[in-house]
N, C-alpha and C positions, 0 to 999 in steps of 0.2 A: 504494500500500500504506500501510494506514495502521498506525504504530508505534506498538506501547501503551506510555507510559511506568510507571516502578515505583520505589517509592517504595526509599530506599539502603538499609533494613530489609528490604525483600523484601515478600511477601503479610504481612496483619496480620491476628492470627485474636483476636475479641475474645470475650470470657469474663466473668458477670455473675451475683452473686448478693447479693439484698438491695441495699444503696445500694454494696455494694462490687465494684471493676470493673479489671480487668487485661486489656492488650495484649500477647500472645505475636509474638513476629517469624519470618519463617522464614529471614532470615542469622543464624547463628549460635544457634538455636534458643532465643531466651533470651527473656526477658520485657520488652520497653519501658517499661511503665506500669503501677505499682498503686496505684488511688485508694479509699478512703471517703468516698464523697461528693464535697465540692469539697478536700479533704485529702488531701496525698500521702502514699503512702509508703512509696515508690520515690525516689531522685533518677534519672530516667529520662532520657528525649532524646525531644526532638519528633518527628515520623514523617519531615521532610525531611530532618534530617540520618541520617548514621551514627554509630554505635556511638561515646563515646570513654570511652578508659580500660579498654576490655573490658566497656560496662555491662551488664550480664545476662545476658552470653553464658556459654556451656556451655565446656568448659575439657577439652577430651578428644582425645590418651590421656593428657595430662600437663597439671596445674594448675602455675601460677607457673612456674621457671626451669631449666633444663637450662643449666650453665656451658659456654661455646664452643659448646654443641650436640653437646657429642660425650658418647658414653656407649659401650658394650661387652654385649652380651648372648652368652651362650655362648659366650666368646673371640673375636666377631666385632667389631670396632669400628663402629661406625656414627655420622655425620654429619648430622644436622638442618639443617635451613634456619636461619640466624639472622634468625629475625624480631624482634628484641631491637637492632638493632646497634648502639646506641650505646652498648650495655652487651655486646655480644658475646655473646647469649646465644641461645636458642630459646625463647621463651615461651608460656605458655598453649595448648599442642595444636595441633589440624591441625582442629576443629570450628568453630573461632570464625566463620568468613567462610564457608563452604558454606552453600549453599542445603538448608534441611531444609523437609520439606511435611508437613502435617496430613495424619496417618493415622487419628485416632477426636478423634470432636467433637461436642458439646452445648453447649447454651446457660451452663453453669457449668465445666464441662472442655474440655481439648484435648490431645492427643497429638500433639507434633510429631518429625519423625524423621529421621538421615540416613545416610549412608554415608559415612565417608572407606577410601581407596582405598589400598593399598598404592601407599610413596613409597620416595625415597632417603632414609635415617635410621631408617626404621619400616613394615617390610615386611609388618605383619599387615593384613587388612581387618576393619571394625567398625560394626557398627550399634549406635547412639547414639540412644534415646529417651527424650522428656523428657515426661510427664503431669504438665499443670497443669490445678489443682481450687479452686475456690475454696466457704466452707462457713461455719459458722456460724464457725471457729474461725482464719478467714484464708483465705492461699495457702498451698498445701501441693504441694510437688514430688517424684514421683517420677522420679529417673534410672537410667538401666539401659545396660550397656555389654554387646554378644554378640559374640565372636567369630567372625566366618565365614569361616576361614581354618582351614586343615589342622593350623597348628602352633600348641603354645604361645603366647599373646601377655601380655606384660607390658604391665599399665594400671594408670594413674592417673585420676583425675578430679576435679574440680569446676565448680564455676560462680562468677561476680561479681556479686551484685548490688550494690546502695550503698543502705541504709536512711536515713529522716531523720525526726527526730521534730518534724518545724517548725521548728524555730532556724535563724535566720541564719545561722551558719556551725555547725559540726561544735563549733567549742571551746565552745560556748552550753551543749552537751546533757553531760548527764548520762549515764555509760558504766557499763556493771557488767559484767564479763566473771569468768566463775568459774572462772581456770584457773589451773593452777599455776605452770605453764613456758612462758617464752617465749622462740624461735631468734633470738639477735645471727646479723646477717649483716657478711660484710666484703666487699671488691672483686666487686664485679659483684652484689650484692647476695644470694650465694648462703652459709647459715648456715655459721658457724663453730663451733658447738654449742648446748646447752642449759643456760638458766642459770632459777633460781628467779625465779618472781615479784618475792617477798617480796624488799623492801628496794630495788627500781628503778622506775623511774620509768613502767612497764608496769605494776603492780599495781594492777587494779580491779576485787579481789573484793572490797572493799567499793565500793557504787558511789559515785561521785564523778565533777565538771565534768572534761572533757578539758582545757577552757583551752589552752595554747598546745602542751601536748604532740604534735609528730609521732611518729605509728605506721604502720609499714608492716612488718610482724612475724607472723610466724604462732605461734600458740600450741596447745597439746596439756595432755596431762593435765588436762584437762576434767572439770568437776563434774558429775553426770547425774543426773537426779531418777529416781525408780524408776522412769519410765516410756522412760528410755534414755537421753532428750532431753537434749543440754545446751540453757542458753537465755542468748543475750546479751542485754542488755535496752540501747538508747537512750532518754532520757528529757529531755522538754523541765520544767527545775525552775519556768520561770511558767507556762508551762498546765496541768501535768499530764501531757499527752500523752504518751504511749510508743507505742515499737514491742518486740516482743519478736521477737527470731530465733533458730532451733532450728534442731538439727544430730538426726538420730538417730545409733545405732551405728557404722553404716558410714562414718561422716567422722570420723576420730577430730584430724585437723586443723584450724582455723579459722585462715584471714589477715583480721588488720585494717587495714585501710588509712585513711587522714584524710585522702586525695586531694591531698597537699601537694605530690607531685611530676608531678600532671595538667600535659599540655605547654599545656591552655588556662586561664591564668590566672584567669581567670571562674568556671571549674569545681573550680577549688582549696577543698575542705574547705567544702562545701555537700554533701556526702554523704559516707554513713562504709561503707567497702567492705565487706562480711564476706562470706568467702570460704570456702565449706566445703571440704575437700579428704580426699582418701582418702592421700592422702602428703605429706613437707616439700616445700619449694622440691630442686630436684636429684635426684629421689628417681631417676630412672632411671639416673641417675648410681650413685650412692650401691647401688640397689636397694632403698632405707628404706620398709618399708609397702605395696611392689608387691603389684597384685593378678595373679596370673599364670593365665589363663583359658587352660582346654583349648578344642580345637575344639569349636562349637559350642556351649560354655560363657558363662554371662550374668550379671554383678555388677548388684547393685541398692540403689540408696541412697536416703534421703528427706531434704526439708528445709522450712523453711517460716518462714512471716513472720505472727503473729499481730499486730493495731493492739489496741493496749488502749483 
């Protein structure tokens, strides 16, 4: 018998328009690779290895941190997996590592999709689809969460990519984020509240060099040009080069991350995380921003990464 080996991404479903060219994976339904030509930009991972950091994966029912893992729905307490543990925590969903499989696909789009299963912690079942498109105006993502389960399900979502606008490291580039507020966290790195931009060392609505500053911080109250969009912008100051990353309505969240605390030294602050989410860190906890889907009920969010 002969055994097909497969790459730690799973099937690689690729996608192509004009000189620009993206790798969707089907662990974790997320995106590997988006290039302009021979320019990234994506800080992505080769096809042999897996995933680090969470890179591109889908983030579902919950983005970022559930403290201990424990939370309460309807006076029930329930128990997550701590896949967090040296923080003691549950992080980033139950999608990350499943196998999803292209269900609609062309030479510039793909629809990849999956199932997680009712567990211990989180007893609803869900289908999780992710359409990527790429067009004159970038990559552009459609997410969409259904519940297929009888009851009520409380969901969160997002995903991870890591943008880079060429520079050597993250502190190189030039950062503009247009938000107002951004969550201190404390022990286990789950927020302690909401504090103003203005006046610490997180405010970059006017854009300006990252330089040595560590961020791993999710921000809200988002600036949104008429057309919904908020947009963070990376920018390399000796080439020019930008990427711009946009969030629509439905993420009213962004985490930035400057990869300082990546467990592979190499991969430290050579990509800047931006993280759209529909809720903070803890939200199941908390209940902050839950979207609670009736049976057969279906959220839907967009996101996307224009190269300027």
């Amino acid at each position: 018998m002969t055994l097909d080996l497969i790459a730690p991404s799973g099937d690689q479903y690729e996608i192509a328009y004009d000189d620009q060219r993206a790798v969707v994976v089907a662990v974790g339904g997320g995106v590997r690779e988006y290039t302009v030509g021979d320019r990234a930009i994506l800080d992505g991972y080769p096809k042999p290895q897996m995933a680090d950091g969470a890179r591109g994966q889908a983030l579902v029912p919950w983005p970022n941190r559930v403290k201990d893992g424990k939370w309460t729905w309807q006076g029930k307490e329930m128990q997550l997996a701590l896949t967090e543990p040296e923080q003691h925590n549950a992080i980033h969903g139950l999608a990350r590592w499943l196998g999803w499989r292209a269900v609609e696909r062309d030479d510039t789009s793909v629809c990849v999709a999956c199932t997680t299963y009712p567990q211990t912690g989180y007893p609803w079942p869900l289908r999780v689809r992710n359409l990527y498109s790429l067009g004159p105006d970038g990559l552009r993502v459609q997410m969409s969460v259904t519940n297929l389960g009888t009851l009520p399900a409380p969901v969160a979502a997002g995903m991870h990519p890591y943008i880079t606008a060429g520079t050597a490291t993250v502190g190189e580039a030039e950062l503009h984020i247009p938000a107002a507020t951004w969550l201190p966290t404390g022990e286990q790195q789950i927020p302690t509240g909401r504090e103003p931009v203005e006046g610490s060392a997180y405010d970059f609505r006017t854009p300006r060099l990252i330089g040595d500053t560590q961020i791993d911080y999710t921000f809200t109250d988002l600036e949104r040009g008429d057309d919904e969009r908020f947009r963070l912008r990376l920018r390399d100051p000796g080439t020019g080069r930008a990427v711009t990353f946009w969030v629509g309505p439905a993420f009213p969240f962004v985490e930035v991350f400057t990869g300082d605390a990546l467990p592979d030294e190499s991969r430290r602050r050579q990509g800047l995380g931006v993280e759209p989410m529909t809720a903070p860190p803890n939200a199941l906890a908390t209940g902050e921003s839950l979207v609670v889907l009736e049976a057969g009920a279906s959220w839907t969010g967009e996101w996307g990464i224009t190269p300027d």
